[in-house]
KOLLO-390060 format. One line per field, with one value per atom (N, C-alpha, C, CB): x, y, z; atom name. Coordinates in pm, whole numbers. Atoms other than C-alpha are relative to their C-alpha. Glycine has a CB too. Example, Ala and Ser with C-alpha at 12.3 -4.5 7.8 and 13.67 -1.06 7.14 Angstrom:
east: (89,1230,90,-99,-82,1367,-77,41)
north: (-119,-450,120,3,-119,-106,109,46)
up: (0,780,0,125,-6,714,73,-142)
atom: (N,CA,C,CB,N,CA,C,CB)
// end
This chain:
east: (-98,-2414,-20,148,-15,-2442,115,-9,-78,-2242,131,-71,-104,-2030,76,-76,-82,-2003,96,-124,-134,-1810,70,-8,-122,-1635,92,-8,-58,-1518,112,-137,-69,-1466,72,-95,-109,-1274,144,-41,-127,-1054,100,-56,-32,-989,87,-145,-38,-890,128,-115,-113,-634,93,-51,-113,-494,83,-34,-63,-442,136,-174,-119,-281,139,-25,-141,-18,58,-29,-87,66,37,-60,-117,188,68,0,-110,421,86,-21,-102,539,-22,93,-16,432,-112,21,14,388,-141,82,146,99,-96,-41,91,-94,-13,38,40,-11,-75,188,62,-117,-147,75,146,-426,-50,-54,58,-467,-29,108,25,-427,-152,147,172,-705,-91,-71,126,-954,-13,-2,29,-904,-25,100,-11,-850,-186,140,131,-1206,-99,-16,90,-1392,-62,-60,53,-1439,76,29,-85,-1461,27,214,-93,-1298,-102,225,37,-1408,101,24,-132,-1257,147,-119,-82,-935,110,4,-151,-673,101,19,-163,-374,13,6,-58,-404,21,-149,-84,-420,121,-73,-100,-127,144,-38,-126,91,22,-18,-55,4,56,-167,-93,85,149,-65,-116,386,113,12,-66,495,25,-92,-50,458,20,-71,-102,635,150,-50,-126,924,28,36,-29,919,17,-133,-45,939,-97,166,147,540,3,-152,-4,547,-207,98,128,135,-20,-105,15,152,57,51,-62,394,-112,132,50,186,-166,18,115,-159,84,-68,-55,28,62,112,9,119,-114,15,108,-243,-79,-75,49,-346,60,33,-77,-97,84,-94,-104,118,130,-2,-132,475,37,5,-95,725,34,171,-69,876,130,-10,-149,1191,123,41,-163,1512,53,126,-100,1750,115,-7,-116,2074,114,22,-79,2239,97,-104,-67,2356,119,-109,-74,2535,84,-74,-69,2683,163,-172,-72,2789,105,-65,-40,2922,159,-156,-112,3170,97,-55,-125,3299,58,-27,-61,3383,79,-69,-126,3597,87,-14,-104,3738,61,-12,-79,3866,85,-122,-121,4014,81,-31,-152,4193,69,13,-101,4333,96,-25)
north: (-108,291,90,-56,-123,604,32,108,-73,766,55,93,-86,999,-67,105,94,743,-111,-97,114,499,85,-111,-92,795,-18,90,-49,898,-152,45,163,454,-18,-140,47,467,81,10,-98,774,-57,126,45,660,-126,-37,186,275,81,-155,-20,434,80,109,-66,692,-57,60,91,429,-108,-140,93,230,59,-118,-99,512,20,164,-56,624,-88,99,121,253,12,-117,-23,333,112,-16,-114,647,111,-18,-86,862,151,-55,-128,1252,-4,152,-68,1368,-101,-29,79,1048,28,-144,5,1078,175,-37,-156,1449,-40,155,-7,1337,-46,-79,70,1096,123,-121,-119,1373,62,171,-88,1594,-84,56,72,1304,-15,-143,31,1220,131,-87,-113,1594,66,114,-18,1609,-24,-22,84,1330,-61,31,66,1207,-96,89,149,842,-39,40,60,791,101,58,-76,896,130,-109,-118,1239,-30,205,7,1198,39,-109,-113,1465,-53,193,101,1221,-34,-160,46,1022,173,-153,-131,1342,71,110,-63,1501,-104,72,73,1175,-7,-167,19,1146,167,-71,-170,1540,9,166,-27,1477,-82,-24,116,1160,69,-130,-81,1396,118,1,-118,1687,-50,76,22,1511,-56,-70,12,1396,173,-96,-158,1826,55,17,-34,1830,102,-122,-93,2183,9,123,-26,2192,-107,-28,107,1936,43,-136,-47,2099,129,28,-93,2425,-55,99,59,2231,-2,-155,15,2099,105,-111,-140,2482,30,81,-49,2546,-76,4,82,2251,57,-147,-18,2386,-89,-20,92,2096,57,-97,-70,2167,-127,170,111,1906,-13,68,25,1781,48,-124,-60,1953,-113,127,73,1799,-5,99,16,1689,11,-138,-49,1836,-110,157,68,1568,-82,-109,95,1300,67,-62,-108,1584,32,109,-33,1699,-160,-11,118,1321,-22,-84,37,1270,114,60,-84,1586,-48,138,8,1498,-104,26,114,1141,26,-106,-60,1269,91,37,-35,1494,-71,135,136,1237,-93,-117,82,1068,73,-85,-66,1325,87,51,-11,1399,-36,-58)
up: (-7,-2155,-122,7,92,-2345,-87,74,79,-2618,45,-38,-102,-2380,108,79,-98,-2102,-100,110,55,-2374,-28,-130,-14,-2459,50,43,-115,-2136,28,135,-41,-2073,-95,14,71,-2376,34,-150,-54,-2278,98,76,-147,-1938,-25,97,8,-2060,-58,-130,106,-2351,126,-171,-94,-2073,57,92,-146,-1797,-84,97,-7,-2056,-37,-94,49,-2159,125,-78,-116,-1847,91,74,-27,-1758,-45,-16,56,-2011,6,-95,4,-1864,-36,-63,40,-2073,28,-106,-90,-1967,-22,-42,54,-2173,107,-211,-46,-2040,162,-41,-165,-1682,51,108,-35,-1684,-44,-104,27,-1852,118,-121,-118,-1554,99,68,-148,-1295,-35,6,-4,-1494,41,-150,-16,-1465,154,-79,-114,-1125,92,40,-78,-1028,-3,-80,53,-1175,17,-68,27,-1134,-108,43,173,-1501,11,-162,74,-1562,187,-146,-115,-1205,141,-29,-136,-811,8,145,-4,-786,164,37,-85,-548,-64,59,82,-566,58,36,-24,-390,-126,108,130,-670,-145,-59,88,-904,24,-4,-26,-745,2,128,39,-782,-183,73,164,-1170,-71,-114,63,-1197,35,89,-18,-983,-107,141,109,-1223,-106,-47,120,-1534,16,-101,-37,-1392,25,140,-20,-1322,-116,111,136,-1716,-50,-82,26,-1728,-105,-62,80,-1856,103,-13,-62,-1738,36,-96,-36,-1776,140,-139,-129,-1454,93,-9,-73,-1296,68,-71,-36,-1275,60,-119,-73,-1175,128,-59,-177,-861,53,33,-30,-832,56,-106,-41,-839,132,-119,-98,-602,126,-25,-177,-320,14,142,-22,-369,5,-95,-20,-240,86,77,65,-270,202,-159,-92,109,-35,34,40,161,5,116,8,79,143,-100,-109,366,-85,92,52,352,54,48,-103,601,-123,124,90,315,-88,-96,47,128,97,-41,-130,481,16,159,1,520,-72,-25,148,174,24,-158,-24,253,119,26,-112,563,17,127,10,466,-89,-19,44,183,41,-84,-21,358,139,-7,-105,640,-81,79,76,339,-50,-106,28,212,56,-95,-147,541,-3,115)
atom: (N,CA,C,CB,N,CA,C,CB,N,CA,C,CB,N,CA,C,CB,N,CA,C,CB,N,CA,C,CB,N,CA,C,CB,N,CA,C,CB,N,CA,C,CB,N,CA,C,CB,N,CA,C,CB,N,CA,C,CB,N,CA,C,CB,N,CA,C,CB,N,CA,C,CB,N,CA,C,CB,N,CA,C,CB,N,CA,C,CB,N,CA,C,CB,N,CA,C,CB,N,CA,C,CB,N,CA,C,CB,N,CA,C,CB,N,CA,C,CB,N,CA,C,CB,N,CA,C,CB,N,CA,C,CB,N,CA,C,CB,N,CA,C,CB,N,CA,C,CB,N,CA,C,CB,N,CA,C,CB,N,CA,C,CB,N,CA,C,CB,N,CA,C,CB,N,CA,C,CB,N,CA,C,CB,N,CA,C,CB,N,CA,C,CB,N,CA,C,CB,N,CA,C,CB,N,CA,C,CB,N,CA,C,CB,N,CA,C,CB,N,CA,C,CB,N,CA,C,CB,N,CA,C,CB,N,CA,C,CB,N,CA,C,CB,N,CA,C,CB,N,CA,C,CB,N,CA,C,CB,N,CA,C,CB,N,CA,C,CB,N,CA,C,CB,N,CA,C,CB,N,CA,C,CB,N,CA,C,CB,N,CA,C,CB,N,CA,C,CB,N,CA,C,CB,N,CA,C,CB,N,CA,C,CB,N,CA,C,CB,N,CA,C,CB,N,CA,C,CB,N,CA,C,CB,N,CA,C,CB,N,CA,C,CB,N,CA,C,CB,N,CA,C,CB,N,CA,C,CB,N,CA,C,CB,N,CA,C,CB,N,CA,C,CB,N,CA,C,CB,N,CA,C,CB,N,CA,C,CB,N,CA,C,CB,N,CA,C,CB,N,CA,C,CB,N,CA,C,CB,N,CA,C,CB,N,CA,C,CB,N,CA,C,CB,N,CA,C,CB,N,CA,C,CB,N,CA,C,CB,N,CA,C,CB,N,CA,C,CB,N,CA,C,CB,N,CA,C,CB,N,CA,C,CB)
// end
């Protein structure tokens, strides 16, 4: 193994083990690599879950990748909210 490839195998190891712990920066790093192919088989599912994981920590640079990918969120259901109203108001009937 080369210089660059332990690099890359060291990058990749330290990322994977941060972004078990959650944390943003790391899981955005994950997305770039996989969004990439560095270190890893390129597959943009998995990139678009570790961008979605550190967007919802409010890593805005992750947020705007899955902008650029075309990712767009499944829409909300309004029904549970709907529910939620019309059972309180049957109680305070």
């Amino acid at each position: 193994m080369n210089g660059a490839a332990k690099d890359v195998s060291a990058a990749l190891d330290l990322a994977q083990r941060a972004a078990k712990r959650s944390d943003p920066y790391s899981l955005f790093i994950m997305g770039l690599l996989y969004e990439n192919g560095v270190g890893v088989t390129k597959d943009l599912d998995k990139a678009i879950d570790y961008y979605k994981s550190s967007a919802a920590y409010g890593f805005q640079k992750a947020q705007g990748n899955l902008d650029y990918l075309g990712y767009k969120p499944p829409a909300r259901s309004t029904a549970p909210a709907r529910e939620c109203r019309t059972v309180a108001q049957e109680f305070l009937d």
